[in-house]
N, C-alpha and C positions, 0 to 999 in steps of 0.2 A: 434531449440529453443523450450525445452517445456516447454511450457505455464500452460499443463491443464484441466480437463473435466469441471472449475467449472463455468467461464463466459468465453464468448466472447472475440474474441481479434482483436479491443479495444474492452471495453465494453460497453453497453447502459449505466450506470449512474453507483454505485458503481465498482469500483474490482481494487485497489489499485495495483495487482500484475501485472493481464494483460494490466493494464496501462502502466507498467514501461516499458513490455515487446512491447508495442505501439509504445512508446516513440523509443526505445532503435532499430528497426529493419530498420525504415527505413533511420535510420543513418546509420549504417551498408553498407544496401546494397547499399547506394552513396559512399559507400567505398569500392567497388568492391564484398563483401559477400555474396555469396550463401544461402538463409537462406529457408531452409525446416521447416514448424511450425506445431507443436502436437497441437492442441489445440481441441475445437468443430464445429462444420459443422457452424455453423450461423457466425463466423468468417470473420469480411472484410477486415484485414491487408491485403496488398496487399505482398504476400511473391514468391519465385521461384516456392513450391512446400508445400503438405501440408497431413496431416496425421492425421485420428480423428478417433473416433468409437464413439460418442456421438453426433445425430445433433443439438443439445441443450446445452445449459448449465445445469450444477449437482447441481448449488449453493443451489437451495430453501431445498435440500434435506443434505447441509452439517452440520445442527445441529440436525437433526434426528439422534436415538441412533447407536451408531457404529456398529452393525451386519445389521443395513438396510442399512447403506451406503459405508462400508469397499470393497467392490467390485468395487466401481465407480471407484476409484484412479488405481487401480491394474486393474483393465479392463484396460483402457488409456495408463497404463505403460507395460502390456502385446502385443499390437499394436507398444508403440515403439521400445520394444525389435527386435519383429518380424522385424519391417523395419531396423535395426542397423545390423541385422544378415543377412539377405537379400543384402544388396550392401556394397559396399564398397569404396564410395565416401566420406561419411560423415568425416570430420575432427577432429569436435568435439562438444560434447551435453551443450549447454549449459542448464542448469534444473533449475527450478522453483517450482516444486512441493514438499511440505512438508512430510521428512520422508523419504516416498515412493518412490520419487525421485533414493536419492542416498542410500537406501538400496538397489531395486533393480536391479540398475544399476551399481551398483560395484558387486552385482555378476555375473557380464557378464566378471569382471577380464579382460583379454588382447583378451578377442572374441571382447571389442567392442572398442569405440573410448575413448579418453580423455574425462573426464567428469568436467563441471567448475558449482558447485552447488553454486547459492546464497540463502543466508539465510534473509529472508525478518521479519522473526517473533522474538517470545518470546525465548529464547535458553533453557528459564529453563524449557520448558513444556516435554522434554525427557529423562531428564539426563540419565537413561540406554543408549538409544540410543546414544547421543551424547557424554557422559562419554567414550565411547568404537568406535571412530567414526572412519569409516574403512578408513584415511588421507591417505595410501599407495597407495588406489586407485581413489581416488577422491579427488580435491583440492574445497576448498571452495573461496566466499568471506561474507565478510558483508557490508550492506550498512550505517555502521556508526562507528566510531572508540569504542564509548561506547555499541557498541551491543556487538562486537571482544571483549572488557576489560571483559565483565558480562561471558564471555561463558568458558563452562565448558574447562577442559586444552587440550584433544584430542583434541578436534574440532579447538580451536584454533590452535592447531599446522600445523593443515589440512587448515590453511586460506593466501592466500597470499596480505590480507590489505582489504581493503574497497571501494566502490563505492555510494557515495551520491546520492541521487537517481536525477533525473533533470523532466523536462517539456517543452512542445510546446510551451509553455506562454511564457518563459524565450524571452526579445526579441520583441514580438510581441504582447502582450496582449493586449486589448483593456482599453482605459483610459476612466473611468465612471464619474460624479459626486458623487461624497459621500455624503450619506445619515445618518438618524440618527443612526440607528443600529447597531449593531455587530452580528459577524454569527458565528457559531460552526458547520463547513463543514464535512461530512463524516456518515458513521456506526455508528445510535445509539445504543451505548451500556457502558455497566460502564466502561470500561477500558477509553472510550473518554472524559467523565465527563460533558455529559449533564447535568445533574442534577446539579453540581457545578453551570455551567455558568447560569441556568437557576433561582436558588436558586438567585447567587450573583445579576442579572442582577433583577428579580424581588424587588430584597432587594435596590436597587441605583437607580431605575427608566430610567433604559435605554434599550431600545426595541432589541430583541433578537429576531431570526430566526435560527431555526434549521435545517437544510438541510442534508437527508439521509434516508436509509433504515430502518425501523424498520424488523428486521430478514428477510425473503422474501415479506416484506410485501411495496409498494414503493407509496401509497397515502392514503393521511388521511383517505377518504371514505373507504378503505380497510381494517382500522385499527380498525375504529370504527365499522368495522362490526364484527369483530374477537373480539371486546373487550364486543361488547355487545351480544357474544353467546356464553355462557358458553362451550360448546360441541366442539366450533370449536380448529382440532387438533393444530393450530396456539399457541392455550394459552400455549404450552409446550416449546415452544420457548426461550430461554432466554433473547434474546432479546426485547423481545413483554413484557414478565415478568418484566425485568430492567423498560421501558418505561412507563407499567402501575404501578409498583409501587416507582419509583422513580422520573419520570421526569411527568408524566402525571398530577400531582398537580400542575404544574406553568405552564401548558401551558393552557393561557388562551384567544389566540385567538388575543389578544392586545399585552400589553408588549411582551410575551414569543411567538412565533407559530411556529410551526413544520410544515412543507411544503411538506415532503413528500421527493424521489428525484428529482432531478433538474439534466438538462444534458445542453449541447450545450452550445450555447448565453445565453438563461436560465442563466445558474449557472454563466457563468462569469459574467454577469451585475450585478447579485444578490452580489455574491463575490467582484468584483470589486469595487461597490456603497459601500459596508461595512466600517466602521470607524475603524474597528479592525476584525481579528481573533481570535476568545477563543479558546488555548488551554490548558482547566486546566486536564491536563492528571493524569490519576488514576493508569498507569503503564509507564518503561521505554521504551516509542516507540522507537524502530528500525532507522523506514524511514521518514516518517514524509511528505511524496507525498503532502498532503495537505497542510504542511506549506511552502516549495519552491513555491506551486502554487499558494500561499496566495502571496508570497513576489511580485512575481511576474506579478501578478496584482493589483501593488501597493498596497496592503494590511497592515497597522501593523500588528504585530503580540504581543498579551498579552498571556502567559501562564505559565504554572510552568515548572521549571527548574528543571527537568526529562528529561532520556532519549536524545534523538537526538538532543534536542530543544536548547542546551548551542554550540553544535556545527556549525547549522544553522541558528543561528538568534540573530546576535548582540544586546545585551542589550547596548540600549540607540541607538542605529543608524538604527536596521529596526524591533525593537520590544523591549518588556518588561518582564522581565522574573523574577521571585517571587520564594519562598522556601515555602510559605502557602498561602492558602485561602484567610486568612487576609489582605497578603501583596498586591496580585493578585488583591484583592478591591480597595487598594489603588490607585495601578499602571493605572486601568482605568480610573483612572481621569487628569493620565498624556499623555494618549495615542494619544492626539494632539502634542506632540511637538516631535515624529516622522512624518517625512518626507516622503509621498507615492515616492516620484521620487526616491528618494533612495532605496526603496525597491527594486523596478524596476532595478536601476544600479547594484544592488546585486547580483539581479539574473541573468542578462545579463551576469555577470563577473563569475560565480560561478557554476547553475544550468540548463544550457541548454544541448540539445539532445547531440550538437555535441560533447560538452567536456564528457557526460557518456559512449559513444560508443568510444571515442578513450581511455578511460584505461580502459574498455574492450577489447578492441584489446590489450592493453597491457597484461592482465588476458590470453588472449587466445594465446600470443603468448608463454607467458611462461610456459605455461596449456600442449601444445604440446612438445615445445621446450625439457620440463621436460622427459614425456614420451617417445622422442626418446633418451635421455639420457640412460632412464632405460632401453628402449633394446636392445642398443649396447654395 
């Protein structure tokens, strides 16, 4: 299973990826699987067996300029090679890492094992890459049917379907009182649409809380000290940039506040008390981690109808879902006459560990199944 040099697996508060891969492992191994995990030394999934060269996570350093950080990913992928070439137990790699991943591991060709790369991000940020994707030797998936529709025709052809992604919550979550608010969970940055939800929610007089990272940066007092010192290398951040010039005019401490991140109990009480989810998303999300996790602690969910969100979140029974701004406005004023229980039965029936680890095991049987095909 690799994970990664860039957080933790799990992680202390953001990393949407090594989440999934949190989620997804120790389904697995109650299902008899062997799971040896690449990730970094501060790592507490409990796995067989484990493989790092970083004792840290790489995150704070992955939007510094590409020649300061191009070595991290390929350091990590150089270690897994080494161990793939080394025994010969492994069955098969499942891979997480963008890129890097399955360029360099399809040129291991038939030295190494089956490789099942999932595609958690944007598809359009390679097309060279992905335009020419080496599918003979590496099978994909995606975790949404509309990422598989957007992606360029190689890769698609290299893909055997989809995996929505699920959560611990599904099931279990903790049931809160709801409170006045609405929250917008996650990484601030403009792709998420702070700014939107912060704008409309200022403009309707309904109290918003933002909860996430501002680039490496993970509490206010942090923020504000990087904002109030011209010098500090922070200001190059794009995310620090988005925050102070787009979102940092509505947060005013009352209606709007940005919290910083939030983990644990924390974040689900916070989450769970919420009246709504904002997702007014500014690109087509992939996975949408946060909105199964929204459903699931009885959350509605408002947001625009992009991306994942038409496939996870039924308009009119565990959310509301808009084509603009405008409409998006409106819809919060209906966002009582969805039902939190429902949310909840949704996810039970839909977005839990167990059902993502069994078609994954389906992925992986046919991941193998295929390649002994091709060498006999």
């Amino acid at each position: 299973m690799n994970s990664g040099p860039w957080l933790a697996v799990p992680p202390a508060g953001y990393g949407g990826i090594e989440n999934v891969v949190a989620t997804l492992v120790p389904e697995l191994r109650s299902r008899g699987v062997r799971v040896v995990l690449a990730a970094v030394g501060d790592s507490t999934l409990e796995v067989d067996e484990r493989v790092e060269v970083y004792p840290a996570g790489r995150f704070p350093l992955l939007q510094r300029p590409y020649n300061q950080v191009m070595g991290v990913p390929h350091a990590h992928l150089a270690k897994v090679v080494a161990e793939l070439r080394r025994r010969h137990d492994i069955d098969l790699v499942h891979d997480h890492v963008e890129v890097v991943g399955p360029a360099v591991l399809s040129a291991l060709g038939d030295e190494g094992p089956p490789v099942l790369h999932t595609l958690h991000w944007d598809l359009a940020k390679h097309p060279h890459f992905y335009g020419a994707f080496p599918g003979d030797r590496i099978r994909t998936n995606g975790v949404s049917r509309s990422q598989l529709d957007r992606a360029p025709a190689a890769l698609r052809d290299s893909a055997l379907g989809f995996v929505h992604l699920a959560t611990p919550l599904a099931g279990c979550a903790p049931v809160a009182g709801k409170e006045d608010h609405l929250v917008v969970m996650g990484r601030i940055c403009h792709l998420k649409g702070q700014h939107v939800a912060a704008r409309l929610c200022q403009k309707l007089g309904i109290p918003l809380v933002l909860a996430g990272p501002v680039g490496p940066l993970d509490d206010p007092d942090e923020l504000a000290a990087v904002l109030d010192d011209p010098d500090d290398p922070h200001h190059a951040n794009p995310d620090v940039r988005y925050y102070a010039g787009s979102v940092a005019r509505y947060v005013d401490g009352d209606m709007v506040r940005w919290v910083g991140s939030v983990t644990g109990e924390e974040r689900d009480r916070l989450y769970a008390s919420a009246r709504a989810a904002l997702f007014p998303l500014q690109w087509d999300e992939p996975g949408g981690t946060a909105v199964v996790e929204a459903l699931a602690l009885g959350v509605p969910v408002a947001g625009l109808r992009r991306g994942v969100l038409p496939e996870i979140v039924e308009h009119g029974r565990t959310g509301l879902l808009a084509d603009t701004e405008e409409e998006l406005a409106e819809l919060l004023g209906r966002i009582g006459e969805i039902d939190p229980e429902e949310c909840r039965s949704v996810a039970r029936e839909r977005f839990t560990p167990g059902a993502m680890a069994e078609r994954y095991l389906e992925l992986y049987h046919e991941v193998t199944s295929t390649r002994r095909r091709d060498r006999s």
